[in-house]
mmCIF file of the N, C-alpha and C atoms, coordinates in Angstrom:
data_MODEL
# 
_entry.id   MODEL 
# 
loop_
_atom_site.group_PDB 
_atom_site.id 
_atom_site.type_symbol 
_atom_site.label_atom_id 
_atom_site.label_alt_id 
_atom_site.label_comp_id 
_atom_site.label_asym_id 
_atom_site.label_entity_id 
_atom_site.label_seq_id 
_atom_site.pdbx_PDB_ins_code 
_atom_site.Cartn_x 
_atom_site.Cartn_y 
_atom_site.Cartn_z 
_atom_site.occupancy 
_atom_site.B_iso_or_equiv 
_atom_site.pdbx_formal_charge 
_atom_site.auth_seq_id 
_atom_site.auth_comp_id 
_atom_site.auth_asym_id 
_atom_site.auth_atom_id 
_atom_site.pdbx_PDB_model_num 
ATOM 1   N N  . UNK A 1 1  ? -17.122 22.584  -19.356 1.00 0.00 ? 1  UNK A N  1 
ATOM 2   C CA . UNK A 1 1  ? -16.000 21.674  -19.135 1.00 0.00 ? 1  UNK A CA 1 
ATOM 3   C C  . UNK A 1 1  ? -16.028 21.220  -17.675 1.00 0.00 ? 1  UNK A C  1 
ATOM 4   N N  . UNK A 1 2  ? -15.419 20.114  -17.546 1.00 0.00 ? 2  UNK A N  1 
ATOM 5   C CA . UNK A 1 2  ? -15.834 19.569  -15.941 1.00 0.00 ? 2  UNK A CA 1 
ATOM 6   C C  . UNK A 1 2  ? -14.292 19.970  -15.231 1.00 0.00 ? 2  UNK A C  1 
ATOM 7   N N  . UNK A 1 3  ? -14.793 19.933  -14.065 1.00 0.00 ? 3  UNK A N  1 
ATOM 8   C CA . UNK A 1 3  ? -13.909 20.226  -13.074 1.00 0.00 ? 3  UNK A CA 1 
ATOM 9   C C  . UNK A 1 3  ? -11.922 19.798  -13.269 1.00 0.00 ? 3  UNK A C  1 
ATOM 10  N N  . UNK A 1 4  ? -12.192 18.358  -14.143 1.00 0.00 ? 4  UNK A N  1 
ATOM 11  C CA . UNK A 1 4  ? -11.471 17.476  -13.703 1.00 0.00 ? 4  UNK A CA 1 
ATOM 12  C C  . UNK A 1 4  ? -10.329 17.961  -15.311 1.00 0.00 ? 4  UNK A C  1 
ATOM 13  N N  . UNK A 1 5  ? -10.978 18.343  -16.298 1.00 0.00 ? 5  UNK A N  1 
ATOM 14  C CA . UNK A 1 5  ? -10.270 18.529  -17.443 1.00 0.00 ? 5  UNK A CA 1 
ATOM 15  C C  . UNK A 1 5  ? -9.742  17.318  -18.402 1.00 0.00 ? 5  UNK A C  1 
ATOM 16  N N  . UNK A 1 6  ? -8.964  17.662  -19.026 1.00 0.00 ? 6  UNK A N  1 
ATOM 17  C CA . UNK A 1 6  ? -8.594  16.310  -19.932 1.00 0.00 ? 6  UNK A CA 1 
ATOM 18  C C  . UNK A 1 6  ? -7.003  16.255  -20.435 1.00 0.00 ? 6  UNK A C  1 
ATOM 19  N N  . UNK A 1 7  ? -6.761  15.344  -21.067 1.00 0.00 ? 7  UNK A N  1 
ATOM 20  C CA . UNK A 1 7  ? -5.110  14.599  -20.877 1.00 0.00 ? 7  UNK A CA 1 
ATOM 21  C C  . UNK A 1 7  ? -4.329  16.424  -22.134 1.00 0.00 ? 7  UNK A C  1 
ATOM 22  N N  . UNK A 1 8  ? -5.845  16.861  -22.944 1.00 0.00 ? 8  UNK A N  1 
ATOM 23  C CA . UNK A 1 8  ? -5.187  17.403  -23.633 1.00 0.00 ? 8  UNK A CA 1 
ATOM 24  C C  . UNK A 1 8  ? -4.995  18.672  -22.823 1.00 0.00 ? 8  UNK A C  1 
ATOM 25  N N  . UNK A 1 9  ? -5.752  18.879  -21.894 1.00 0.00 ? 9  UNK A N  1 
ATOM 26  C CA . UNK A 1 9  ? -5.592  20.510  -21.144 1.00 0.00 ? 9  UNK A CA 1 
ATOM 27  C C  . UNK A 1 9  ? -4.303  20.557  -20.335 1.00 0.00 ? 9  UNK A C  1 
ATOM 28  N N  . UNK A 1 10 ? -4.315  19.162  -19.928 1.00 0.00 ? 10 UNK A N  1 
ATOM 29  C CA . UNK A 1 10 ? -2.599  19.137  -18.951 1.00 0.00 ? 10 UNK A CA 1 
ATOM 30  C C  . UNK A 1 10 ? -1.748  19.187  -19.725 1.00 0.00 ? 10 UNK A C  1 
ATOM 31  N N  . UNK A 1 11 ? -1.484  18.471  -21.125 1.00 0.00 ? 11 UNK A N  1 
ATOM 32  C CA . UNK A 1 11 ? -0.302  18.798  -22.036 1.00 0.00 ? 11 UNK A CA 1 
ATOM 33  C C  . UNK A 1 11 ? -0.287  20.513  -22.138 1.00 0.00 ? 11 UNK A C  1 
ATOM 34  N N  . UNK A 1 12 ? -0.835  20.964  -22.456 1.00 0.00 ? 12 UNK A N  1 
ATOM 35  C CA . UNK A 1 12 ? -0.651  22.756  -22.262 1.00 0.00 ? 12 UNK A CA 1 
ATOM 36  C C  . UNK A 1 12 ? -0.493  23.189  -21.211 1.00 0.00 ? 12 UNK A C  1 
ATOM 37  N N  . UNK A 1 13 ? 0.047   22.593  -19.762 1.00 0.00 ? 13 UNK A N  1 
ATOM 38  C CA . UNK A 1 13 ? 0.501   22.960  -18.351 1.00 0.00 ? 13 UNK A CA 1 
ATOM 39  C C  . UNK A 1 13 ? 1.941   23.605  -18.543 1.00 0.00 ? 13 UNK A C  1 
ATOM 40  N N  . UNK A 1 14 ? 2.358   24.830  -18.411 1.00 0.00 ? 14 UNK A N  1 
ATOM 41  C CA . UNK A 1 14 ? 3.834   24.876  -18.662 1.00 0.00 ? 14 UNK A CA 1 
ATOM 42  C C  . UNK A 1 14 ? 4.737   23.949  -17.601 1.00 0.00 ? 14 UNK A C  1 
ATOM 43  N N  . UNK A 1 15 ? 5.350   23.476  -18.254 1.00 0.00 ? 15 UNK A N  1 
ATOM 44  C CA . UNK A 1 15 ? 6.819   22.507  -17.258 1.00 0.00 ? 15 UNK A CA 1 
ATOM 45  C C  . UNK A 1 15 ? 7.259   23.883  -16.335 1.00 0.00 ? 15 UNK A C  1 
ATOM 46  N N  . UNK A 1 16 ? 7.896   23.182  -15.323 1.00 0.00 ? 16 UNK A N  1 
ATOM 47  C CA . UNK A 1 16 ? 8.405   23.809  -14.271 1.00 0.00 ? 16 UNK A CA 1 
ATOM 48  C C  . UNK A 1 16 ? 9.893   23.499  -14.262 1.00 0.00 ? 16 UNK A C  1 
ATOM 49  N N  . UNK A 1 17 ? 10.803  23.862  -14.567 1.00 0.00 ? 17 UNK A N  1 
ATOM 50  C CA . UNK A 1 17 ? 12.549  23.719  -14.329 1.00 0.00 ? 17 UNK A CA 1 
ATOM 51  C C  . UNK A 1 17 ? 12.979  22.736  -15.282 1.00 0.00 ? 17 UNK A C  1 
ATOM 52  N N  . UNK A 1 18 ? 12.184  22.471  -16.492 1.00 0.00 ? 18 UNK A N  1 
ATOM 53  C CA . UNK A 1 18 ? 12.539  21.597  -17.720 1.00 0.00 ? 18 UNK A CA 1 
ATOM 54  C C  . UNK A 1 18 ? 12.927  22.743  -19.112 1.00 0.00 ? 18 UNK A C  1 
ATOM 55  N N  . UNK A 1 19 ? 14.059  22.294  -19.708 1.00 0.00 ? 19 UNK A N  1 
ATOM 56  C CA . UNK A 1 19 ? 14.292  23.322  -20.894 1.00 0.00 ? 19 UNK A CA 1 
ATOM 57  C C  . UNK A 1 19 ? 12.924  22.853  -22.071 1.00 0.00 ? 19 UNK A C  1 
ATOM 58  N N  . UNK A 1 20 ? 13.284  23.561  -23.135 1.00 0.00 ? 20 UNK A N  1 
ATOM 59  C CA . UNK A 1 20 ? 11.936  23.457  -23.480 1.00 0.00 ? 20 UNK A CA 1 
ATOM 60  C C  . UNK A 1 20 ? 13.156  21.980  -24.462 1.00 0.00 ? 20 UNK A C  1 
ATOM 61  N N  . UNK A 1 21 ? 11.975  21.397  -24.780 1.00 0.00 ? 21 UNK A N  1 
ATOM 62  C CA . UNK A 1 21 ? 11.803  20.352  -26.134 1.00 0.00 ? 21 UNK A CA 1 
ATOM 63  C C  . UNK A 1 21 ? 12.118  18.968  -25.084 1.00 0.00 ? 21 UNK A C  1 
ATOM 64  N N  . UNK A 1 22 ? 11.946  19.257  -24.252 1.00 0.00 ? 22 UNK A N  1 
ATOM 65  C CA . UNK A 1 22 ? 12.275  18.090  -22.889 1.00 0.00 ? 22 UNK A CA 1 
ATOM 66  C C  . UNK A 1 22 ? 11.293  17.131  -22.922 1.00 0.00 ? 22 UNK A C  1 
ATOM 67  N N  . UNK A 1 23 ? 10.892  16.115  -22.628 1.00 0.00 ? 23 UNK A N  1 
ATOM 68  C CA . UNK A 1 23 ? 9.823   15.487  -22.178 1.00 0.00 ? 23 UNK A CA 1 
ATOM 69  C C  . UNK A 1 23 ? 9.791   14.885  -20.602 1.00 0.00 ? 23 UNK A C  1 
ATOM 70  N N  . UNK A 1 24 ? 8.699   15.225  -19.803 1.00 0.00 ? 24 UNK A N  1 
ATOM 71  C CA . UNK A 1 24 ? 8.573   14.455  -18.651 1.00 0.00 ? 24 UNK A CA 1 
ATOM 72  C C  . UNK A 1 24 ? 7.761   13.363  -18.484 1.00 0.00 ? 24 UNK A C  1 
ATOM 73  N N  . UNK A 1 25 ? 8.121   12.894  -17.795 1.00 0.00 ? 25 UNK A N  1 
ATOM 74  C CA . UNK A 1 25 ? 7.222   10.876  -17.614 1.00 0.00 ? 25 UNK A CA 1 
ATOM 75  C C  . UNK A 1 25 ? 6.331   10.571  -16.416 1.00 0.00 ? 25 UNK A C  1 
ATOM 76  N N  . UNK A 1 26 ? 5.272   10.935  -16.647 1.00 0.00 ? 26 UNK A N  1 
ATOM 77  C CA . UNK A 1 26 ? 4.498   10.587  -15.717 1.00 0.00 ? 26 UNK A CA 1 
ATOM 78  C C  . UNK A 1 26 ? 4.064   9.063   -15.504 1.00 0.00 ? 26 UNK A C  1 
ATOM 79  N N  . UNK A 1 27 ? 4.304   8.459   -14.419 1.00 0.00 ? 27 UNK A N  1 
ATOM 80  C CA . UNK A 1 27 ? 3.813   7.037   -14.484 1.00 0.00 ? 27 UNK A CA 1 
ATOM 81  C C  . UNK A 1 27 ? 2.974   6.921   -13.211 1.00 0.00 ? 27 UNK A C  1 
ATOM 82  N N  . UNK A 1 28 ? 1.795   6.538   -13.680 1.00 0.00 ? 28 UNK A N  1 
ATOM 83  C CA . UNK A 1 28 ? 0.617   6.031   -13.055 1.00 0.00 ? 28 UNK A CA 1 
ATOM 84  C C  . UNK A 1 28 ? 0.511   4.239   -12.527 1.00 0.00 ? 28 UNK A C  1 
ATOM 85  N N  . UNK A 1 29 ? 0.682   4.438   -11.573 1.00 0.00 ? 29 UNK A N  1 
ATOM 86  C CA . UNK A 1 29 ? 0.573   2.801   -11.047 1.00 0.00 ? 29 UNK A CA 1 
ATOM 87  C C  . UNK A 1 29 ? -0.960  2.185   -10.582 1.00 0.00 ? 29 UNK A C  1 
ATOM 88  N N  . UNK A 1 30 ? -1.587  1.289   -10.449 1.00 0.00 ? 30 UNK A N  1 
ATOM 89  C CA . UNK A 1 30 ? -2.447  0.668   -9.651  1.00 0.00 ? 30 UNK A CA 1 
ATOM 90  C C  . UNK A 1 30 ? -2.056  -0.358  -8.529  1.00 0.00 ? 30 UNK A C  1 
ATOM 91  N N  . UNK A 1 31 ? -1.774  0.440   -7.452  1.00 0.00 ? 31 UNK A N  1 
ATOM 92  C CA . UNK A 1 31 ? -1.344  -0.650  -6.206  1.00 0.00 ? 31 UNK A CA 1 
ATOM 93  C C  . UNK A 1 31 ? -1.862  -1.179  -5.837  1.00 0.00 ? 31 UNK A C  1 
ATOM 94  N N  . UNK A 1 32 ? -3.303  -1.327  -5.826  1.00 0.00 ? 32 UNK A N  1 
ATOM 95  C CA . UNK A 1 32 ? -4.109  -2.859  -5.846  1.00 0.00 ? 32 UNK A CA 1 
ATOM 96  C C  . UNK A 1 32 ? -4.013  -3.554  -6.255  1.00 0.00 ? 32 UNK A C  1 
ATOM 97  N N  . UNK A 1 33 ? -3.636  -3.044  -7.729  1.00 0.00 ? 33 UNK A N  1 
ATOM 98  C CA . UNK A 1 33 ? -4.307  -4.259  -8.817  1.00 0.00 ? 33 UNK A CA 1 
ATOM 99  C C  . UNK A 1 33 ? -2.294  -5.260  -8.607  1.00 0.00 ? 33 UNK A C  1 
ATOM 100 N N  . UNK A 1 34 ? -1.849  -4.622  -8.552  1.00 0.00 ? 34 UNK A N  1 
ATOM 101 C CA . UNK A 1 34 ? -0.094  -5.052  -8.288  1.00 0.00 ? 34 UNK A CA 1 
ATOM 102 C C  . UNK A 1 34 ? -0.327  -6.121  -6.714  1.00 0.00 ? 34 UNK A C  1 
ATOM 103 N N  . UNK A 1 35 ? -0.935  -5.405  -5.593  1.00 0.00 ? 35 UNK A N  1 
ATOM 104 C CA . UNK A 1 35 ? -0.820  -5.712  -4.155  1.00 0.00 ? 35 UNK A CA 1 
ATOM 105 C C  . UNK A 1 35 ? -1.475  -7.534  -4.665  1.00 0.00 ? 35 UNK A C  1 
ATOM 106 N N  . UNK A 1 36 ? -2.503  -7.188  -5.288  1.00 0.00 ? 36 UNK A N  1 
ATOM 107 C CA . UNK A 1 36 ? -3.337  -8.318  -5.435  1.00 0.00 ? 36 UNK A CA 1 
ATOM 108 C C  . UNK A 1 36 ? -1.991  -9.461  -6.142  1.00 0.00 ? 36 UNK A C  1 
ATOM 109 N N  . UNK A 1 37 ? -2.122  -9.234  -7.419  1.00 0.00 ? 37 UNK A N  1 
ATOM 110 C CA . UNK A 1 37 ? -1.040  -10.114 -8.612  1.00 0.00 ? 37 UNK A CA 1 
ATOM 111 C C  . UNK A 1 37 ? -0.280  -10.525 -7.891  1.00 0.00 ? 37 UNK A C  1 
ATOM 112 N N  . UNK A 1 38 ? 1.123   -9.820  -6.776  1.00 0.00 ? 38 UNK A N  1 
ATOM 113 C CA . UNK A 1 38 ? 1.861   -10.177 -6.226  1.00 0.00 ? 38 UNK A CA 1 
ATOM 114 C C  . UNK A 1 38 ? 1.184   -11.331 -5.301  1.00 0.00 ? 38 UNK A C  1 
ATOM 115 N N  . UNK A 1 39 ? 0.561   -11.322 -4.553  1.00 0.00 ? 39 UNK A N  1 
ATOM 116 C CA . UNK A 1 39 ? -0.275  -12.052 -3.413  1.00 0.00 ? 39 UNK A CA 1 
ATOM 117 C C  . UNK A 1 39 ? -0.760  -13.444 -4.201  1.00 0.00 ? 39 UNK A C  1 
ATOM 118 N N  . UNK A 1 40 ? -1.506  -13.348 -5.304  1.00 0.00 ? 40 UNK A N  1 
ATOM 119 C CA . UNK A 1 40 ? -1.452  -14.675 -5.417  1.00 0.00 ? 40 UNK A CA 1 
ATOM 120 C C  . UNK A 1 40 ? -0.908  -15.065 -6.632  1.00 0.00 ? 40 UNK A C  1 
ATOM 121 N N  . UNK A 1 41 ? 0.447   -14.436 -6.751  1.00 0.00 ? 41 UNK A N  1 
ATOM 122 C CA . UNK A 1 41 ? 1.654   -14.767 -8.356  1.00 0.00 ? 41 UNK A CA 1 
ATOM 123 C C  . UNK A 1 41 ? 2.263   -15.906 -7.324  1.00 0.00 ? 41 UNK A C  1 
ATOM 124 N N  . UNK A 1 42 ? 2.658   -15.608 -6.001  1.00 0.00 ? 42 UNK A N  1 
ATOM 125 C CA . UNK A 1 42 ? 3.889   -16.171 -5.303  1.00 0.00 ? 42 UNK A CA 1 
ATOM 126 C C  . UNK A 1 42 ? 3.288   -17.145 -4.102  1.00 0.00 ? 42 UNK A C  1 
ATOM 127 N N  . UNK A 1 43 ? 4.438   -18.377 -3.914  1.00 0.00 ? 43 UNK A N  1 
ATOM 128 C CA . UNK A 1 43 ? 3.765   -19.316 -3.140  1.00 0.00 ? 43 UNK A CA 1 
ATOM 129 C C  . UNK A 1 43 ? 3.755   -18.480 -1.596  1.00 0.00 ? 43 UNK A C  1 
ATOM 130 N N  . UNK A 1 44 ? 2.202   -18.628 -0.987  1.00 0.00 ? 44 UNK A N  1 
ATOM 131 C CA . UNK A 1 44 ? 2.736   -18.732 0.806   1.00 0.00 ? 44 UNK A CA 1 
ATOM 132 C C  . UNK A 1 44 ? 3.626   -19.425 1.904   1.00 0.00 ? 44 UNK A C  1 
ATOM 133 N N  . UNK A 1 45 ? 4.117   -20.703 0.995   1.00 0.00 ? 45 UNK A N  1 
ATOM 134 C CA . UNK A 1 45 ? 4.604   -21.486 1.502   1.00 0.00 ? 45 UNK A CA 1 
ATOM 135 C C  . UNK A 1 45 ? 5.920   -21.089 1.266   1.00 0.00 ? 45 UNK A C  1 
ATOM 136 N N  . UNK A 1 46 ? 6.471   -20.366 0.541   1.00 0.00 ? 46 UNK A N  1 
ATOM 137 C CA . UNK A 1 46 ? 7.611   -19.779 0.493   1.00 0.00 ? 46 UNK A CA 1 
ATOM 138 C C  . UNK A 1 46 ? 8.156   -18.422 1.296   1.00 0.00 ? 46 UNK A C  1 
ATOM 139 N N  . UNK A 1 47 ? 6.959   -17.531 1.623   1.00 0.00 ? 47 UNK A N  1 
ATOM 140 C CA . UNK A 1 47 ? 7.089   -16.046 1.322   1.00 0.00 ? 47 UNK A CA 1 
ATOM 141 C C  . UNK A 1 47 ? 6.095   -16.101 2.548   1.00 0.00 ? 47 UNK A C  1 
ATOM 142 N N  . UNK A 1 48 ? 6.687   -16.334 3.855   1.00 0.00 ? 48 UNK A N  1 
ATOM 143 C CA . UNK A 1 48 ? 5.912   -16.084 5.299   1.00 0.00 ? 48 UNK A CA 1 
ATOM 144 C C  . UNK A 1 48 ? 6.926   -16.142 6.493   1.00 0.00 ? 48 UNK A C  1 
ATOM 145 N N  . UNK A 1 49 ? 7.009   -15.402 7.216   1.00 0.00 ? 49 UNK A N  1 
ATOM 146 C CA . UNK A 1 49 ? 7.958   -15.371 8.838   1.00 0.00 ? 49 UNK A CA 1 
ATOM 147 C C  . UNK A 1 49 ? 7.522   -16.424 8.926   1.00 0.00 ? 49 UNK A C  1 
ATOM 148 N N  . UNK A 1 50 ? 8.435   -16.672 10.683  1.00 0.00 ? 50 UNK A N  1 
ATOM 149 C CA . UNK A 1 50 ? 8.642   -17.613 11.554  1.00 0.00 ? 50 UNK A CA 1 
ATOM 150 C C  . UNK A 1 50 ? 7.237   -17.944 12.486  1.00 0.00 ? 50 UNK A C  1 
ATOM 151 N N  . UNK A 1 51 ? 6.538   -16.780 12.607  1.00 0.00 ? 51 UNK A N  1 
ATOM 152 C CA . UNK A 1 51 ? 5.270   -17.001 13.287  1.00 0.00 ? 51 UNK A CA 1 
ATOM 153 C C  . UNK A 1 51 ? 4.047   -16.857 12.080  1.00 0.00 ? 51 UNK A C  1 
ATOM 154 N N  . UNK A 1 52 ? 4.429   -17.157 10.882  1.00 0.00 ? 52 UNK A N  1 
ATOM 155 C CA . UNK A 1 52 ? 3.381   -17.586 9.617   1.00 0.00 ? 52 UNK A CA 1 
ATOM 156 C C  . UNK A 1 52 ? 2.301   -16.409 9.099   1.00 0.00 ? 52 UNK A C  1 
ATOM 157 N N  . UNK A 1 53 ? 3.273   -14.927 9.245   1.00 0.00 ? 53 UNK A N  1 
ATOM 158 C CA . UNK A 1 53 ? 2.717   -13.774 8.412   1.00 0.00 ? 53 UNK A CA 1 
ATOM 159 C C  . UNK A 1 53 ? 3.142   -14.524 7.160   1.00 0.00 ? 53 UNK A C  1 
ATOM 160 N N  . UNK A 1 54 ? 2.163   -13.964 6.060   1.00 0.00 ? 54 UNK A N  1 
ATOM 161 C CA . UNK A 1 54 ? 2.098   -13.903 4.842   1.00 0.00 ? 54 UNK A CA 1 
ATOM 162 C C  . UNK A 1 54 ? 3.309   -12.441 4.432   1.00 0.00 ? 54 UNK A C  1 
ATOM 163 N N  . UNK A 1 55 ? 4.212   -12.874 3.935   1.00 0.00 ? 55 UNK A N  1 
ATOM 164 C CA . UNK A 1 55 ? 4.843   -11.622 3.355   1.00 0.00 ? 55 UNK A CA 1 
ATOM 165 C C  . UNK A 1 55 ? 5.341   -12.142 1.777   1.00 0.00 ? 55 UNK A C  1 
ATOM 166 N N  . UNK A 1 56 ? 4.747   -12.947 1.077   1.00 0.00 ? 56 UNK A N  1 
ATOM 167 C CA . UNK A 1 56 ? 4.559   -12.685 -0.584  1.00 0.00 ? 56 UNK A CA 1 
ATOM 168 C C  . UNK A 1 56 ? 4.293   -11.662 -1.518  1.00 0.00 ? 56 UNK A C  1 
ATOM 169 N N  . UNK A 1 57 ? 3.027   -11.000 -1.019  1.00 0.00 ? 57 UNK A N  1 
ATOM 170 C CA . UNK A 1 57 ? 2.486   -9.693  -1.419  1.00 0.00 ? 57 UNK A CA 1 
ATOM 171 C C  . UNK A 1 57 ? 3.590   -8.724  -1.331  1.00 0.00 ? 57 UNK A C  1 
ATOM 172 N N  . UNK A 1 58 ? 4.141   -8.624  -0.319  1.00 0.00 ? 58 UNK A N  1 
ATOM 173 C CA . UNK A 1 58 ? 5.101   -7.574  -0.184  1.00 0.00 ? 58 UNK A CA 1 
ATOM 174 C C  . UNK A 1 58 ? 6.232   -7.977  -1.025  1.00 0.00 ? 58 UNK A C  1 
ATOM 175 N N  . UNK A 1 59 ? 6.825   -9.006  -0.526  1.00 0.00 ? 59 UNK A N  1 
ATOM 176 C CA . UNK A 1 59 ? 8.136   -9.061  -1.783  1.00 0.00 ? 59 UNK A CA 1 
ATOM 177 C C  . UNK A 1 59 ? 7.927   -9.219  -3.360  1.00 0.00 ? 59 UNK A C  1 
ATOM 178 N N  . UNK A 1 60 ? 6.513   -9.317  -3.665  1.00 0.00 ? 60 UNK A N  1 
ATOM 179 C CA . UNK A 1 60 ? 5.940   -9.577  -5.207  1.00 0.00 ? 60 UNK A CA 1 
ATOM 180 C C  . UNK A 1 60 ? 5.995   -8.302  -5.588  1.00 0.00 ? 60 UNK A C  1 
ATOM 181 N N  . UNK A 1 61 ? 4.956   -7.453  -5.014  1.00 0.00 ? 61 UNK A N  1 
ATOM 182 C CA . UNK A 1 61 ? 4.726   -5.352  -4.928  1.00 0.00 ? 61 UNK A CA 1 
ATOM 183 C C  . UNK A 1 61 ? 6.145   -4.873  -4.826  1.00 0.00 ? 61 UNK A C  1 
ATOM 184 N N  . UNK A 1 62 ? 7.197   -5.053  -4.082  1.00 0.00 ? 62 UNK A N  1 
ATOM 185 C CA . UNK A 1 62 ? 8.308   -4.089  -3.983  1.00 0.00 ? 62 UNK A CA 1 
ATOM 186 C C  . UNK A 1 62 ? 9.395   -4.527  -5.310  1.00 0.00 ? 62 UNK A C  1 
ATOM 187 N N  . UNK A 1 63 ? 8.987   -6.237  -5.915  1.00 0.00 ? 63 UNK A N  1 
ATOM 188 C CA . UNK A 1 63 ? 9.990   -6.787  -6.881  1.00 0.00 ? 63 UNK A CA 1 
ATOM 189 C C  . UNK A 1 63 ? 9.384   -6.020  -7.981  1.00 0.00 ? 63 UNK A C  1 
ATOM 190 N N  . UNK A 1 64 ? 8.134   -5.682  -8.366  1.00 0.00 ? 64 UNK A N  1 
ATOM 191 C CA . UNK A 1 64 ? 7.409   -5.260  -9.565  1.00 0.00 ? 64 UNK A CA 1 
ATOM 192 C C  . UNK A 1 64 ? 7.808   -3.744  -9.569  1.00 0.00 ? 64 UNK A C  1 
ATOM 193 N N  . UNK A 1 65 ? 7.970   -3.160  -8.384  1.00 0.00 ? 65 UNK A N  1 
ATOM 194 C CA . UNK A 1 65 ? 8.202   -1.258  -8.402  1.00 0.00 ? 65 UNK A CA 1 
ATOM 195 C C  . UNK A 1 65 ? 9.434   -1.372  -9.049  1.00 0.00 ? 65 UNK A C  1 
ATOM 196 N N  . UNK A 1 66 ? 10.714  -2.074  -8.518  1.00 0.00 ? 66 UNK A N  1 
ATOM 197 C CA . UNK A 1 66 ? 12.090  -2.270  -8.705  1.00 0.00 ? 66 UNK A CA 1 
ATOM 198 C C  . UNK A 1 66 ? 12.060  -2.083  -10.397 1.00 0.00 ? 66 UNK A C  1 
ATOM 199 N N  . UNK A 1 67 ? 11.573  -3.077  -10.694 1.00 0.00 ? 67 UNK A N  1 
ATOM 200 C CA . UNK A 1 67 ? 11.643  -3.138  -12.152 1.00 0.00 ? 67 UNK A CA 1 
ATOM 201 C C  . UNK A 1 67 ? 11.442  -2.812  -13.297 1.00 0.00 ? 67 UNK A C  1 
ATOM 202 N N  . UNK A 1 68 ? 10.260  -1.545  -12.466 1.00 0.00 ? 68 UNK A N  1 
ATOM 203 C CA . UNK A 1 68 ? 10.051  -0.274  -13.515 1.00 0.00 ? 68 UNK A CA 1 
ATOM 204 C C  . UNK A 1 68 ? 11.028  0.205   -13.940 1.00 0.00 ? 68 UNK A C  1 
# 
């Protein structure tokens, strides 16, 4: 078996401070693949300071976390 194990060996991890029949939610993000989408979902011409940073990416990435 490799180092890394599999989705079924972690389901047999005992929970830690959960009663039993509980379920916990693991959510896995890709912040690239989000950093990217946001960056070119939204205009630059909208979504940049006064001295012409790009800040689209950022308000696209922090609107997409929100909404989980």
């Amino acid at each position: 078996m490799s180092r890394c194990g599999t989705l079924a060996d972690v389901s047999k991890l005992p929970e830690r401070g959960k009663a039993k029949g509980s379920a916990r939610t693991i959510l896995l993000l890709d912040g690239h693949s989000l950093a990217y989408r946001a960056f070119y979902a939204l205009p630059v011409e909208n979504f940049s300071t006064s001295s012409g940073q790009h800040t689209n990416a950022i308000y696209g990435f922090a609107s997409m976390l929100i909404n989980l």
